[in-house]
C-alpha positions in Angstrom: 0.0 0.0 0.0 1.3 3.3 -0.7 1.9 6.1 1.6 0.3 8.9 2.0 1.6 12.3 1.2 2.9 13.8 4.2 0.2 17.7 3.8 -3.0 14.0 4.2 -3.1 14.7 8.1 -1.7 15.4 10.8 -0.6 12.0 11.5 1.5 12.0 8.5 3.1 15.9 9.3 4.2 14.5 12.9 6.1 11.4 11.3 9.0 13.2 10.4 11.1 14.2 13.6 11.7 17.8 12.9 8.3 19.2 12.6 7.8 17.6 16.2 10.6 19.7 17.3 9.0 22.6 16.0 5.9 22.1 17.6 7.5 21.5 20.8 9.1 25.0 19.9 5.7 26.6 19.4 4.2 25.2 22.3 6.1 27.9 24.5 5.0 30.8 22.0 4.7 32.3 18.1 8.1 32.1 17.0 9.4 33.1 13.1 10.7 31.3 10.8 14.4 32.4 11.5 14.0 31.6 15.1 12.8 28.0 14.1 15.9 27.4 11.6 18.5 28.5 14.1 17.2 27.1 16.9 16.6 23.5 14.8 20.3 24.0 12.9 17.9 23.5 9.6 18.1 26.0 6.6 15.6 28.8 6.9 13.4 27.3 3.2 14.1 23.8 5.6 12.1 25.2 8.3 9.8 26.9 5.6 8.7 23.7 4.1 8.1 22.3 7.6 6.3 25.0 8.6 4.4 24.9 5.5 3.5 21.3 5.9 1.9 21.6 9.3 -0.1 25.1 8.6 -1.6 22.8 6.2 -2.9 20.1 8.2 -4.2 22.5 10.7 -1.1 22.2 13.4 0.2 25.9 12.9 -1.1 29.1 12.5 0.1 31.9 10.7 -0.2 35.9 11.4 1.7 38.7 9.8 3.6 41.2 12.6 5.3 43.6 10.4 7.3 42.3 7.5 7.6 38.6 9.9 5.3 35.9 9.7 4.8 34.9 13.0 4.2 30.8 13.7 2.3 29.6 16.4 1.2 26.2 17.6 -2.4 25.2 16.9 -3.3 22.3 19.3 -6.8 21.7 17.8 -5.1 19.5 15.1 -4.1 17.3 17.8 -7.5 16.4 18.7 -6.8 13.4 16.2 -3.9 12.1 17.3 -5.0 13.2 21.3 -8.0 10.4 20.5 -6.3 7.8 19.0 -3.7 7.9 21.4 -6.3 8.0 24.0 -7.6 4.6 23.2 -4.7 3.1 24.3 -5.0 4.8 28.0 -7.8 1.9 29.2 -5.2 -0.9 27.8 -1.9 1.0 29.7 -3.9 1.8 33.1 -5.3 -2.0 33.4 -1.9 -3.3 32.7 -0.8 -1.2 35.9 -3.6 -2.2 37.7 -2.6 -5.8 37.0 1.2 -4.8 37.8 0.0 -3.3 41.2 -2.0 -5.8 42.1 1.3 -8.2 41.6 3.6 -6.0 43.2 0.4 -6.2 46.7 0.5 -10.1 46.4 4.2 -10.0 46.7 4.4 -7.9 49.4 1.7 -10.0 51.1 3.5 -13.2 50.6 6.4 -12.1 51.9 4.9 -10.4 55.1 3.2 -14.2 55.7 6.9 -15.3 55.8 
């Protein structure tokens, strides 16, 4: 089966490592371009395309402050990937309750000693 382009959604954008370095970036504040490329050691059209990619799928936002364009991180198009993600919570917390529940038969075992 072939692979999506990466602009399908926002699970494709995120695949690639440094566009979830830049929204780690945004997540503390709108941040230009430049700012991105430096602080990533990418080329500034590098940080461009990223950029590009993930306004497109809804995980930036773009407004103009002067002559900058000014990035910033729009968390509403991680509501799909929050809610997949989510359905694994119910699997993780019962396999700690199971763990837990192990770890208080061991400690009962060995207090009957």
């Amino acid at each position: 089966m072939a692979r999506a382009a990466t602009t399908s959604d926002a699970f494709n954008a995120i695949a690639e490592p440094q566009r979830r370095e830049i929204l780690g970036l945004l997540r503390a504040g709108e941040r230009a371009v430049t700012d991105v490329a430096r602080e990533l050691g990418i080329s500034q059209p590098g940080a461009s395309k990223h950029l590009r990619v993930l306004r497109e799928v809804g995980l930036v936002r773009v407004r103009g402050d002067g002559k900058q364009r000014l990035y910033g991180l729009d968390a509403r198009g991680l509501r799909p990937i929050h809610e997949w993600v989510g359905g694994f919570e119910r699997y993780w917390n019962e396999s700690f309750d199971r763990l837990d529940a192990y770890v208080q038969d061991l400690k009962q075992t060995r207090q009957e000693e």
